[in-house]
C-alpha positions in Angstrom: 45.1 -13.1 1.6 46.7 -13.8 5.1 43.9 -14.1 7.0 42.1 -16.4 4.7 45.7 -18.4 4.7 46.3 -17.5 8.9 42.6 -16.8 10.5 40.2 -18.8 8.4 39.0 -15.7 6.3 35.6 -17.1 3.9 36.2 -16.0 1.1 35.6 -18.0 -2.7 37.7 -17.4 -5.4 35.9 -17.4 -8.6 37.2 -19.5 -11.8 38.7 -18.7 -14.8 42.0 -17.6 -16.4 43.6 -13.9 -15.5 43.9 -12.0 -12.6 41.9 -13.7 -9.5 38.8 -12.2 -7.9 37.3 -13.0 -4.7 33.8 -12.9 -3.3 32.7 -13.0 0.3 29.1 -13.9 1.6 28.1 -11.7 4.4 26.4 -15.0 6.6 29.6 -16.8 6.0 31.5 -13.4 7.3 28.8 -12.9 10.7 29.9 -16.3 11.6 33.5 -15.9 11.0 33.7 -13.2 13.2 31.2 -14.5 16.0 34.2 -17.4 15.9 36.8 -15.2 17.1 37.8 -12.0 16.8 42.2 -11.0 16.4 42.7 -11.2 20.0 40.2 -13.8 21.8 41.3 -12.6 24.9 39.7 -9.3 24.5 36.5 -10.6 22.9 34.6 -11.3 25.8 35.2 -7.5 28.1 33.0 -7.0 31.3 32.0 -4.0 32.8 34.2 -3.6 35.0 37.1 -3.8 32.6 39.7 -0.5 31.9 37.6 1.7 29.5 41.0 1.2 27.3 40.3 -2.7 27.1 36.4 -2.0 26.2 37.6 0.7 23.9 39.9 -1.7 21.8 37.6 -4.7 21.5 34.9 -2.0 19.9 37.2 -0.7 17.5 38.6 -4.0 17.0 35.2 -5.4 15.8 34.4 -2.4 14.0 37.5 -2.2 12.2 36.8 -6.0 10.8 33.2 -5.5 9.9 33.9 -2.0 8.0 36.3 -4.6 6.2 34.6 -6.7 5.3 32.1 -4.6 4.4 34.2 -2.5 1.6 35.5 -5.8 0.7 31.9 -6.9 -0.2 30.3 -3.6 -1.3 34.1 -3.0 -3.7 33.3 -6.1 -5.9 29.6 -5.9 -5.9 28.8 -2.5 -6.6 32.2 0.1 -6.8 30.5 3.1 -6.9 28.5 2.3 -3.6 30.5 4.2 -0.5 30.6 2.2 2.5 28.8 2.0 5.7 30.2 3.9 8.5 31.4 1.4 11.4 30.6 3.5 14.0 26.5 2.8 12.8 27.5 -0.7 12.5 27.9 -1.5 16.5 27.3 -0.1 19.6 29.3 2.5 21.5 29.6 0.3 24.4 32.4 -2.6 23.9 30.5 -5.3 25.9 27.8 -4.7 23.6 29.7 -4.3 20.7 30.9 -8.0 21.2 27.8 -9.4 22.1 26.4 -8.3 18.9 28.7 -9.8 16.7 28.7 -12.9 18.2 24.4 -12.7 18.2 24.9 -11.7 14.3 27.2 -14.9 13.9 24.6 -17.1 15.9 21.9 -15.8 13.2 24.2 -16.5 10.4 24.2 -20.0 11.4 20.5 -20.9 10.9 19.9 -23.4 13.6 17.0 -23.4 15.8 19.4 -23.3 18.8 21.1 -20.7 17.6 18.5 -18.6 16.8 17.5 -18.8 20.3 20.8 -17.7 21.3 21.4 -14.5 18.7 17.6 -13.6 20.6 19.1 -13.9 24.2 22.1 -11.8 23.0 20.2 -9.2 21.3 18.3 -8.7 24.2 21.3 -8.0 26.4 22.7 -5.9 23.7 19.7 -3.3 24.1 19.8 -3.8 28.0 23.5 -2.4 27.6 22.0 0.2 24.9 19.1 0.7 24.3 19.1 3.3 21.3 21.0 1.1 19.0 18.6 0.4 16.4 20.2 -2.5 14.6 20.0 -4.8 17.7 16.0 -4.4 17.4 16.0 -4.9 13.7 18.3 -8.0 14.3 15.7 -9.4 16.4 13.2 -8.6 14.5 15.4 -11.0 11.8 15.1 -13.8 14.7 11.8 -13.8 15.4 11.0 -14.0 12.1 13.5 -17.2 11.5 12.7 -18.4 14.8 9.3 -19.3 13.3 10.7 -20.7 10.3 12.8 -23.3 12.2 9.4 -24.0 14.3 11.2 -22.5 17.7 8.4 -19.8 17.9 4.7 -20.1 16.8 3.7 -17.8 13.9 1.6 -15.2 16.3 3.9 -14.9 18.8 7.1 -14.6 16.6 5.0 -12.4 14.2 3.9 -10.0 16.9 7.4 -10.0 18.7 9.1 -9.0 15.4 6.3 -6.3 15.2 7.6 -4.7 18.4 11.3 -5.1 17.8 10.8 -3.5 14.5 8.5 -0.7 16.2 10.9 0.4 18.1 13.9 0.1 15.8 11.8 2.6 13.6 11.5 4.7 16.6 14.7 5.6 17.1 15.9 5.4 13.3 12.5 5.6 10.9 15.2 5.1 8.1 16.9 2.3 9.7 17.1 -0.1 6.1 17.0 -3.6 7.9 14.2 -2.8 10.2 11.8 -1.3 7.2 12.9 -5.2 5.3 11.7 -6.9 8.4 8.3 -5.1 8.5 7.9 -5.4 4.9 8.0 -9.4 5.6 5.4 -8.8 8.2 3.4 -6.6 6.2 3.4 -9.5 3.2 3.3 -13.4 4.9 1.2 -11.4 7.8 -0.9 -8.7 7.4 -1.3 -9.7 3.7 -1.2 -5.7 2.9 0.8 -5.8 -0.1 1.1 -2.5 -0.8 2.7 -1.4 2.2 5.1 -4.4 1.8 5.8 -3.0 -1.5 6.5 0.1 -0.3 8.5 -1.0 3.0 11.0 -3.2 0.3 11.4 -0.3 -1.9 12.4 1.8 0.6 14.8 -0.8 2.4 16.4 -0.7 -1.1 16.4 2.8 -1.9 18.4 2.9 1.4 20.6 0.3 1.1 20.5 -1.2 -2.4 23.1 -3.6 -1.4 21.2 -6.1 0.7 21.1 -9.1 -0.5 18.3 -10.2 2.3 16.5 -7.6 1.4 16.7 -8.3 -2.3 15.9 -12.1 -1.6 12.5 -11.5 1.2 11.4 -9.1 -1.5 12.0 -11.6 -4.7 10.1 -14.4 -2.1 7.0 -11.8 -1.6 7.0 -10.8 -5.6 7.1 -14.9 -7.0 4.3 -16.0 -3.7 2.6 -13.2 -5.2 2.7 -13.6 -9.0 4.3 -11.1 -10.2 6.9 -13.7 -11.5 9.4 -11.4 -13.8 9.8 -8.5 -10.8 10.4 -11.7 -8.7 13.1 -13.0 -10.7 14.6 -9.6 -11.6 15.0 -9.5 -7.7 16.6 -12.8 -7.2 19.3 -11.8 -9.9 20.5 -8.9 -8.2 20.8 -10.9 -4.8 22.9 -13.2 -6.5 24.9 -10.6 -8.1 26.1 -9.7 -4.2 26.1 -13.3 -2.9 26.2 -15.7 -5.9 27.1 -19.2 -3.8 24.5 -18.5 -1.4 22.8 -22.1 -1.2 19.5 -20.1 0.5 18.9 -18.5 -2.6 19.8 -20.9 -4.7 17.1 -23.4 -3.0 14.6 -20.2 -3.7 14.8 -19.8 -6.8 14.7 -23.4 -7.9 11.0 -23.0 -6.1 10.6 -19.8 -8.1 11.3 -21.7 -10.9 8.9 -24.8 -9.8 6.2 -22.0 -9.4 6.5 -20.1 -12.8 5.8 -23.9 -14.5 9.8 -24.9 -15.1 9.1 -28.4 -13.2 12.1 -30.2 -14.1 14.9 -28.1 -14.2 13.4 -26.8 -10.7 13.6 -30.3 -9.6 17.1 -31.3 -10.8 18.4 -28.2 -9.2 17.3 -29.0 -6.2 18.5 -32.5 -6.1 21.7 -30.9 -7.5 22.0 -28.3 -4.3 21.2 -31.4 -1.9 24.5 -32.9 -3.1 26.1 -30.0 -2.3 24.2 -29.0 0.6 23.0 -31.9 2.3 22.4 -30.4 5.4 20.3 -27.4 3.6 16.5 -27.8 5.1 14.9 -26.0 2.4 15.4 -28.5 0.1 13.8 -31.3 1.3 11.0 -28.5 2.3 10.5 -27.7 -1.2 10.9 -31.4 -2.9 8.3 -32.4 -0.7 6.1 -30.2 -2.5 7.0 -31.2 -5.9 6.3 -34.6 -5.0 3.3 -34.0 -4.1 2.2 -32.1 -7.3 3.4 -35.0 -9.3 1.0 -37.6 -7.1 3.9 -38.8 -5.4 2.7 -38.8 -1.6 5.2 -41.3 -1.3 7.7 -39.3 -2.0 6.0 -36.2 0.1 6.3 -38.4 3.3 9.7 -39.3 2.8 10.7 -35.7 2.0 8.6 -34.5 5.1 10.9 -36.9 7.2 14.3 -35.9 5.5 13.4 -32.0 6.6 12.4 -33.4 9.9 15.6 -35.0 10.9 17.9 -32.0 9.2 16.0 -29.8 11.8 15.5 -32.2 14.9 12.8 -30.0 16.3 9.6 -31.8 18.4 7.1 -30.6 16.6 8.4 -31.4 12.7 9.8 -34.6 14.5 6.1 -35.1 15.6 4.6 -34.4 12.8 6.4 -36.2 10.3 5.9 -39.4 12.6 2.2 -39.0 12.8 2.6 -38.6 8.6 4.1 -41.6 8.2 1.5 -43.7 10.3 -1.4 -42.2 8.3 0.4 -43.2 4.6 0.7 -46.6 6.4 -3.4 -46.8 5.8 -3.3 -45.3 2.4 -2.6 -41.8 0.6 -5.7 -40.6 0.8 -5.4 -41.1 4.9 -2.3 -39.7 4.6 -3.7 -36.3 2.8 -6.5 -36.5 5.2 -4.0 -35.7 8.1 -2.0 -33.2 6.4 -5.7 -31.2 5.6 -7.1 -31.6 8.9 -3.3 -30.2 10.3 -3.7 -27.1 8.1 -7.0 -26.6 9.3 -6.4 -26.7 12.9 -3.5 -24.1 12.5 -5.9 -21.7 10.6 -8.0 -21.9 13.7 -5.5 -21.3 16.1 -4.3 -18.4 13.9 -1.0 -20.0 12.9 -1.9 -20.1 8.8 -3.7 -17.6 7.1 -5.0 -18.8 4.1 -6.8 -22.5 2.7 -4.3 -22.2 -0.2 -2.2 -25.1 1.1 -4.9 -27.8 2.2 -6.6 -26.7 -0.8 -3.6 -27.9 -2.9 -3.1 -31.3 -0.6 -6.6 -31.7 -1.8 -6.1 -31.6 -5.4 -3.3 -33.0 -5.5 -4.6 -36.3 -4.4 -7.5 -35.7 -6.7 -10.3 -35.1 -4.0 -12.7 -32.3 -5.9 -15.3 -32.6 -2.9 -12.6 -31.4 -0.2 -11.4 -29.2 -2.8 -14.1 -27.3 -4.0 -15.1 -27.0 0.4 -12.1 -25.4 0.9 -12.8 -23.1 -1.8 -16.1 -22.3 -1.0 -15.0 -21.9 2.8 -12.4 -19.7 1.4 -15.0 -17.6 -0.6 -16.6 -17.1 3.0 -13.1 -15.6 4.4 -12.7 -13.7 1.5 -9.7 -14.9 1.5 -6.7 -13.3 -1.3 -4.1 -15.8 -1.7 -0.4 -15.2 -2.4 0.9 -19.3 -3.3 1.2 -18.8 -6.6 3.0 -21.8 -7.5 0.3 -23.5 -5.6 -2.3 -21.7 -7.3 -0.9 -22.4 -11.1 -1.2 -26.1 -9.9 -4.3 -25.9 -9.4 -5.7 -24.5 -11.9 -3.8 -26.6 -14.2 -5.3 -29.8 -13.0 -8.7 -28.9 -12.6 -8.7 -26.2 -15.9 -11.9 -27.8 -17.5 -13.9 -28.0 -13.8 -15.6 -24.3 -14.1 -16.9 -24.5 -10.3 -12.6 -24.9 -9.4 -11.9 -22.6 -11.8 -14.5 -19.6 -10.7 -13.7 -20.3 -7.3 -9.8 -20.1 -7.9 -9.9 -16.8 -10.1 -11.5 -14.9 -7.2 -8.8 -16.2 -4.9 -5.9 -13.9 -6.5 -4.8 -11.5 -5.1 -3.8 -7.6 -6.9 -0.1 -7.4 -8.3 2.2 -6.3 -5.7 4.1 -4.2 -8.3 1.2 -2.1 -9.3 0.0 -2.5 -5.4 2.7 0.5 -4.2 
């Protein structure tokens, strides 16, 4: 209670008559941290500093974070011991500070700092180089540095591969860095079972992660497998139940198992909220689009773009916008022939997304290419919500509807 009232503590009380109980959402806590710790003067320790000054500001830092850890894994799940600091940081206190401050720059889910939790990192394993969680952590990174457009999907893919290789090196049990292959093995390699079995066993050793919880629930709803997906999402909440990340999420989940317009509203509702939340705009985009709104898809394209403010979205959403001043059709046009140029340079996987520009603007020739083209690959497709669109608008075209069936992929339940 006094540090939320002295220090800024994030926590979020929730409502109702009787006693009060608090929550605390472990991004929200990185970034509190990374903001200051007690004594700023001793955040920061080079070196060359008395070994009793570097000695403090690592015990300092690990005293907050096994904190705020019980604090967290009290109310979510009492019967759950928690982690040991000392696993939680490195030995060294330079390090030890540079990591919480990188953790907090993750937290914060801006390309920029993205880029700056990376730089960190890297010193922290410079200073240490057996600490396992820094290579997991940037294994996180890379993975979000190509979500925020920072990175290119094969060279953030492969540089998460090696962080994660050699977090698994020094700790083949390390929780986080088996999540972060898992992601690899699914959006990726498209090996479903190993995903399946790297999520399972992130879980089995820390069944507390809500990231974990929410990449798996992602994998299970691209995949299909819609009820394990959902059961997933529940449990994340459970640990962090304001999270706006997952909240965005599942209103796609939702969107992708059919439920159209309550997925819809809810992500209008979380844009009032969260107006600064890219994800939203990302996902609306898509629903206009399904709906035969490409209107509505360019001005959602350009909403994303200017939450992000990176080149190539800006660029993007610009050339968008000058193609829908000829016509939709011109506009999907560009938005295929994009898609297609990324699958050459090895930056997409699949057809499943021009595929779905395609009929969604009603163009059955382009559409039934892409489908034959992605016979040729043999191509399995995860894009599930994509998938169920399809199929639901072209449901009495039996060329579409062979083409699609062979297009699915196994469950990635029975997969493991």
């Amino acid at each position: 209670m006094r540090w939320a009232s002295e220090r800024g503590l994030p926590i979020h009380r929730i409502p109702g008559a009787g006693r009060g109980s608090v929550y605390a959402l472990t991004d929200e806590l990185d970034a509190w941290l990374g903001s200051g710790l007690p004594d700023d003067g001793d955040r920061e320790v080079s070196p060359a500093a008395p070994a009793k000054s570097r000695r403090w500001t690592r015990v300092t830092a690990a005293a907050l974070l096994a904190a705020t850890t019980l604090a967290i894994g009290v109310y979510a799940w009492p019967d759950a011991p928690a982690p040991d600091a000392r696993a939680l940081l490195p030995e060294n206190g330079q390090a030890a500070s540079i990591y919480v401050e990188a953790r907090a720059d993750w937290a914060r889910r801006t390309p920029d700092a993205i880029l700056r939790a990376i730089e960190k990192l890297k010193r922290v394993t410079a200073i240490e180089p057996q600490f396992a969680p820094a290579y997991s952590a940037l294994a996180d990174c890379y993975l979000l540095a190509r979500e925020f457009g920072s990175l290119r999907d094969v060279e953030a893919f492969a540089r998460a591969q090696t962080a994660v290789d050699t977090a698994l090196k020094i700790n083949p049990d390390h929780a986080g860095a088996l999540r972060a292959r898992g992601f690899i093995d699914y959006w990726w390699r498209g090996d479903r079972a190993a995903a399946a079995r790297d999520f399972e066993r992130s879980l089995a050793l820390d069944s507390r992660s809500a990231q974990t919880l929410f990449w798996f629930a992602n994998a299970l709803i691209d995949n299909g497998d819609f009820d394990d997906g959902m059961r997933r999402f529940s449990e994340a909440r459970l640990i962090e139940p304001a999270s706006p990340a997952i909240a965005a999420d599942v209103a796609w989940a939702r969107w992708s198992v059919g439920q159209t317009a309550p997925a819809k509203q809810a992500l209008l509702d979380l844009r009032r909220e969260h107006p600064g939340l890219a994800t939203v705009p990302d996902y609306l985009s898509v629903v206009a689009l399904s709906d035969g709104d490409v209107a509505g898809f360019v001005q959602e394209v350009e909403i994303m773009a200017r939450l992000r403010q990176e080149d190539g979205i800006s660029r993007y959403a610009a050339a968008l916008r000058t193609a829908s001043a000829k016509d939709h059709l011109a506009a999907a046009t560009f938005v295929i022939d994009d898609a297609l140029a990324e699958v050459e340079a090895g930056d997409r996987q699949t057809l499943a997304w021009p595929a779905f520009v395609a009929s969604a603007v009603g163009d059955r020739d382009r559409l039934l290419a892409l489908l034959r083209k992605a016979e040729a690959r043999n191509e399995l497709w995860g894009s599930a919500g994509l998938r169920r669109h399809i199929a639901a608008r072209w449901g009495g075209d039996s060329a579409i509807a062979t083409l699609l069936r062979r297009r699915v992929a196994p469950s990635l339940v029975r997969a493991r």
